[in-house]
C-alpha positions as CSV (number, residue, x, y, z in Angstrom):
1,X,334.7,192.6,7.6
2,X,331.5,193.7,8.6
3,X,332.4,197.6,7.5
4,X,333.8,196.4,4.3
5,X,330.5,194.3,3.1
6,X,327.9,196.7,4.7
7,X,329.5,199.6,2.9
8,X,328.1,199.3,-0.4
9,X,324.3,198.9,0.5
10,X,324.9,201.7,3.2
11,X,326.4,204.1,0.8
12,X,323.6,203.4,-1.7
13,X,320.6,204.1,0.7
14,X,319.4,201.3,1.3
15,X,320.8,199.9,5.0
16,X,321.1,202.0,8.2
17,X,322.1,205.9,8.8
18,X,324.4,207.4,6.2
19,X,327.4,206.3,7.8
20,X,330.1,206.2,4.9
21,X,332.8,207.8,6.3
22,X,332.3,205.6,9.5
23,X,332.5,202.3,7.9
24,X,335.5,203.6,5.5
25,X,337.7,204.6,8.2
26,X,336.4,204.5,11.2
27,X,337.8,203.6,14.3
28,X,336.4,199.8,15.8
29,X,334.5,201.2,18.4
30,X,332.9,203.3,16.1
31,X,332.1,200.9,13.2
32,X,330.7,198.4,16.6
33,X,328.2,201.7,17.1
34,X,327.5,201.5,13.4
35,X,326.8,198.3,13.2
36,X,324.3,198.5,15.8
37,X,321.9,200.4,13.9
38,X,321.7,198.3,11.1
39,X,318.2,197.1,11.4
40,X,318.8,194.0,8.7
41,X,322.5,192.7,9.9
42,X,322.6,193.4,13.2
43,X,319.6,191.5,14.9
44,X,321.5,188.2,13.2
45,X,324.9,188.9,15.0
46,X,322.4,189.5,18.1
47,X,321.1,186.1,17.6
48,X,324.1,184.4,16.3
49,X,326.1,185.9,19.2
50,X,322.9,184.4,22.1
51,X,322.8,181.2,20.3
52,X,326.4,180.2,19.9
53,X,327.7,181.7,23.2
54,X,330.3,184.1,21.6
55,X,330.1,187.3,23.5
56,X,330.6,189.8,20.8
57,X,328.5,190.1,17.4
58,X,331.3,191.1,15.6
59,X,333.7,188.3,16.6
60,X,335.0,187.2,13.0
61,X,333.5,184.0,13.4
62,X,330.3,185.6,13.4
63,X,330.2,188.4,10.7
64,X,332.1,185.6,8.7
65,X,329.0,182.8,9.0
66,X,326.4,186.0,8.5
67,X,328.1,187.3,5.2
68,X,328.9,184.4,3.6
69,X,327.0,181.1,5.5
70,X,328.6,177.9,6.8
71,X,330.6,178.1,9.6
72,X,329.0,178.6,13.0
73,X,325.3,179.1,12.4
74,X,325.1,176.3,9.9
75,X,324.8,174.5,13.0
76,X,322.0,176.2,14.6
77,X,318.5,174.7,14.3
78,X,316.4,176.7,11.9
79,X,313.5,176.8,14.1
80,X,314.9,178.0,17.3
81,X,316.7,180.3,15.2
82,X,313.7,182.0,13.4
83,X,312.2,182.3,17.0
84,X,314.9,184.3,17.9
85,X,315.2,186.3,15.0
86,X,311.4,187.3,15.2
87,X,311.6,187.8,18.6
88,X,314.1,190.7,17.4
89,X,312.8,192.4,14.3
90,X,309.2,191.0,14.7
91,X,308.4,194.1,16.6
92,X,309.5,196.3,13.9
93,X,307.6,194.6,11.2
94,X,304.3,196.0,9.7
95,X,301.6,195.0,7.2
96,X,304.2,195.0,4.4
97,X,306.5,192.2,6.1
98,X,303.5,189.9,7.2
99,X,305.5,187.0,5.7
100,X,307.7,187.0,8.7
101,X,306.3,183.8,10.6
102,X,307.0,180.4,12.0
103,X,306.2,179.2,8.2
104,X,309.9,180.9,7.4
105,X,311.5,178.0,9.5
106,X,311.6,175.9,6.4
107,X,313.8,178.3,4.5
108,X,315.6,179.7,7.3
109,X,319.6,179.9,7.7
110,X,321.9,182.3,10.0
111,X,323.0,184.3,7.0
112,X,322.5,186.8,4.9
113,X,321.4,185.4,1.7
114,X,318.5,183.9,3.9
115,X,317.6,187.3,4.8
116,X,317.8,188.5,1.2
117,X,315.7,185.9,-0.4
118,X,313.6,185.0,2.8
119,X,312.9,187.8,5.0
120,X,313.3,190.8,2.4
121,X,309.8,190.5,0.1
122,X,311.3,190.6,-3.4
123,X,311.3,186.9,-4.1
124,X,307.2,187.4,-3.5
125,X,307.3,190.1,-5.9
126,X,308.5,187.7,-8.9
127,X,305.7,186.3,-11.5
128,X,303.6,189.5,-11.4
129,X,304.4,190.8,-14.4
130,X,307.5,193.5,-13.6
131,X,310.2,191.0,-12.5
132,X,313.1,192.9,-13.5
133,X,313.0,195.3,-10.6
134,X,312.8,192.3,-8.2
135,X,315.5,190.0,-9.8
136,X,318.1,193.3,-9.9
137,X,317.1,193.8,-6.0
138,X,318.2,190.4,-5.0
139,X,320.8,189.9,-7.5
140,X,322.4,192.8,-6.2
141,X,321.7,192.2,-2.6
142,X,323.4,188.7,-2.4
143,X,326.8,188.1,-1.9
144,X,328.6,187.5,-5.3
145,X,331.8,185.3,-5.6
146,X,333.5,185.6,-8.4
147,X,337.7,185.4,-10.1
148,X,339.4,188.6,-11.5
149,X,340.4,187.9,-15.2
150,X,342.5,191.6,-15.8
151,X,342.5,194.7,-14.1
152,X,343.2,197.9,-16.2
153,X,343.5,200.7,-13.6
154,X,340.7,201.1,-11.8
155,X,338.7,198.7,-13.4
156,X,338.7,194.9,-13.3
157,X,337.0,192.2,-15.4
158,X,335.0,190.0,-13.5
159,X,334.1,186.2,-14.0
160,X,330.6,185.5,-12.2
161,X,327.4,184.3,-12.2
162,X,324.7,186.2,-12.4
163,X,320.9,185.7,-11.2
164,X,318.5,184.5,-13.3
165,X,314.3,184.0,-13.6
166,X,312.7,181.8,-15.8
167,X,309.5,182.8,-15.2
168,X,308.6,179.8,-12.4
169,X,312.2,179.6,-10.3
170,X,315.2,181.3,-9.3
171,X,318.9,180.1,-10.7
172,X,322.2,181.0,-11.2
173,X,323.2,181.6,-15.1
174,X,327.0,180.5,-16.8
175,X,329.7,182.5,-15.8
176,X,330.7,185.4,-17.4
177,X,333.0,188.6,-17.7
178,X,331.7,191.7,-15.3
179,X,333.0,194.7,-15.2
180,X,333.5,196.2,-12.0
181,X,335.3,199.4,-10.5
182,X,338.1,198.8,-8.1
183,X,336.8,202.4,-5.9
184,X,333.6,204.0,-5.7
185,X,332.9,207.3,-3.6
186,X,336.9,207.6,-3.2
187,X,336.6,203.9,-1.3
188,X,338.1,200.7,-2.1
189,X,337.5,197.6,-0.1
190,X,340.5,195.8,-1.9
191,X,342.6,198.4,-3.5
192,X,345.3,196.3,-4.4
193,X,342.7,193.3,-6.0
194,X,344.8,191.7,-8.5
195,X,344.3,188.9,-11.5
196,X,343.6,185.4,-10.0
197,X,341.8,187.0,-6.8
198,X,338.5,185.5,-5.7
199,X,336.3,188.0,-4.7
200,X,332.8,189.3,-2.8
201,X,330.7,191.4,-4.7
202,X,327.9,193.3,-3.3
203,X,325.6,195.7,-4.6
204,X,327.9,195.7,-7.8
205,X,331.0,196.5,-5.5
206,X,334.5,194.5,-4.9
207,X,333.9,194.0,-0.7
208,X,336.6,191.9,0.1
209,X,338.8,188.8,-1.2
210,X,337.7,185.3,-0.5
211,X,339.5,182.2,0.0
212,X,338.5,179.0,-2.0
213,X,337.0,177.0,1.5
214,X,335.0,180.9,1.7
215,X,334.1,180.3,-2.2
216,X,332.6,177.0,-1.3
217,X,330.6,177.9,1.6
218,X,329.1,180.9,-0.6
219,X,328.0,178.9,-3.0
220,X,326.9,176.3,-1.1
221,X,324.6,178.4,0.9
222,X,323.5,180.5,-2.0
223,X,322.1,177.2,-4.1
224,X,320.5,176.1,-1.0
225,X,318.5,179.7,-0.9
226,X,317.8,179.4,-4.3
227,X,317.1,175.2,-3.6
228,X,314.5,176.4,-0.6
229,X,313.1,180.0,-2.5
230,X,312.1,177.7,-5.3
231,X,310.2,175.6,-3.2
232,X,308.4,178.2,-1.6
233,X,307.9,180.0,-5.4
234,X,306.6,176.3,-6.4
235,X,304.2,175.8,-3.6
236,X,302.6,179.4,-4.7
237,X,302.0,179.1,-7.7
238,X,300.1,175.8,-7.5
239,X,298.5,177.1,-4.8
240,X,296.9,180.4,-7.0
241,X,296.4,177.9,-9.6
242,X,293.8,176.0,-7.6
């Protein structure tokens, strides 16, 4: 699981080494190495793994509750968490992540979409004037859920939500038709998706199938990101107001 949904941000630049052929075939101990050098994913399967007393990061439990929320670290307190998790990448944090402090406790979850709306800067970058750039980052960077209406070949029509800006907060729009390859780079994460799946999308790629209890969590973890990054956006803008 972790292979499959760190693939498609690894294969585009933008997360750890190029490591392509590791993550599309690669044998478990060397995706574990792989996954050890990603500087975004791993420290929260580090932290996870301390805090919950599971021995191995990459137990499912784990990489399921990072990827998608819920499960395990839902149950972690925020606070001790973001201690932890600053403890980790604080180090390797310059001038250009000096958001990463105790202040993050109030938005803070053991998942990914924290770390895409929270810890990544683009949700600061929003309201300046070039929001496109931004809103495609984290749009993009989330995990997607969404329900295959056809599939003609290698392509499949999408129903999903995509992210929206209004100009003050962060919000899902209506569902609609996406259309999505089934490979990319020779690769397919489900090559065998099919009408009536639910799916993962990430960085515009099919990353794995998800069960409706997954769908759920996903969603639910996602609003309360968006719920928690609208706060923040909120409490910003009054402030630079006064």
């Amino acid at each position: 699981m972790f292979a499959r949904y760190a693939y498609a941000p690894n294969a585009l630049g933008f997360c750890g080494p190029p490591l392509g052929a590791t993550l599309r075939g690669g044998s478990v101990h060397e995706v574990r190495a792989a996954a050890m050098t990603f500087s975004g994913a791993w420290p929260y399967l580090q932290v996870l793994s301390e805090m919950t007393g599971i021995a191995d990061p990459l137990d499912y439990r784990l990489v399921e509750s990072y990827w998608l929320g819920g499960g395990l670290g839902a149950d972690l307190d925020p606070y001790a968490f973001v201690a932890e998790l600053l403890a980790v990448i604080g180090p390797q944090a310059g001038r250009y992540w000096a958001h990463l402090n105790t202040d993050l406790a109030s938005e803070a979850a053991a998942n990914h979409c924290f770390h895409v709306f929270g810890v990544y800067p683009w949700s600061r970058l929003l309201g300046r004037g070039l929001d496109e750039h931004p809103l495609n980052v984290l749009d993009n960077c989330r995990i997607t859920w969404g329900t295959v209406l056809s599939r003609d070949g290698d392509g499949v029509e999408v129903l999903c939500r995509r992210l929206v800006w209004d100009g003050q907060s962060l919000h899902l729009s209506d569902p609609a038709p996406r259309r999505l390859d089934v490979w990319a780079d020779g690769y397919s994460a489900v090559p065998d998706v099919a009408v009536g799946d639910e799916i993962a999308i990430h960085w515009g790629r099919v990353c794995g199938r998800l069960q409706p209890q997954q769908v759920e969590v996903l969603a639910d973890a996602t609003h309360r990101q968006l719920r928690v990054t609208n706060h923040r956006l909120r409490r910003v803008t009054a402030t630079a107001d006064h």
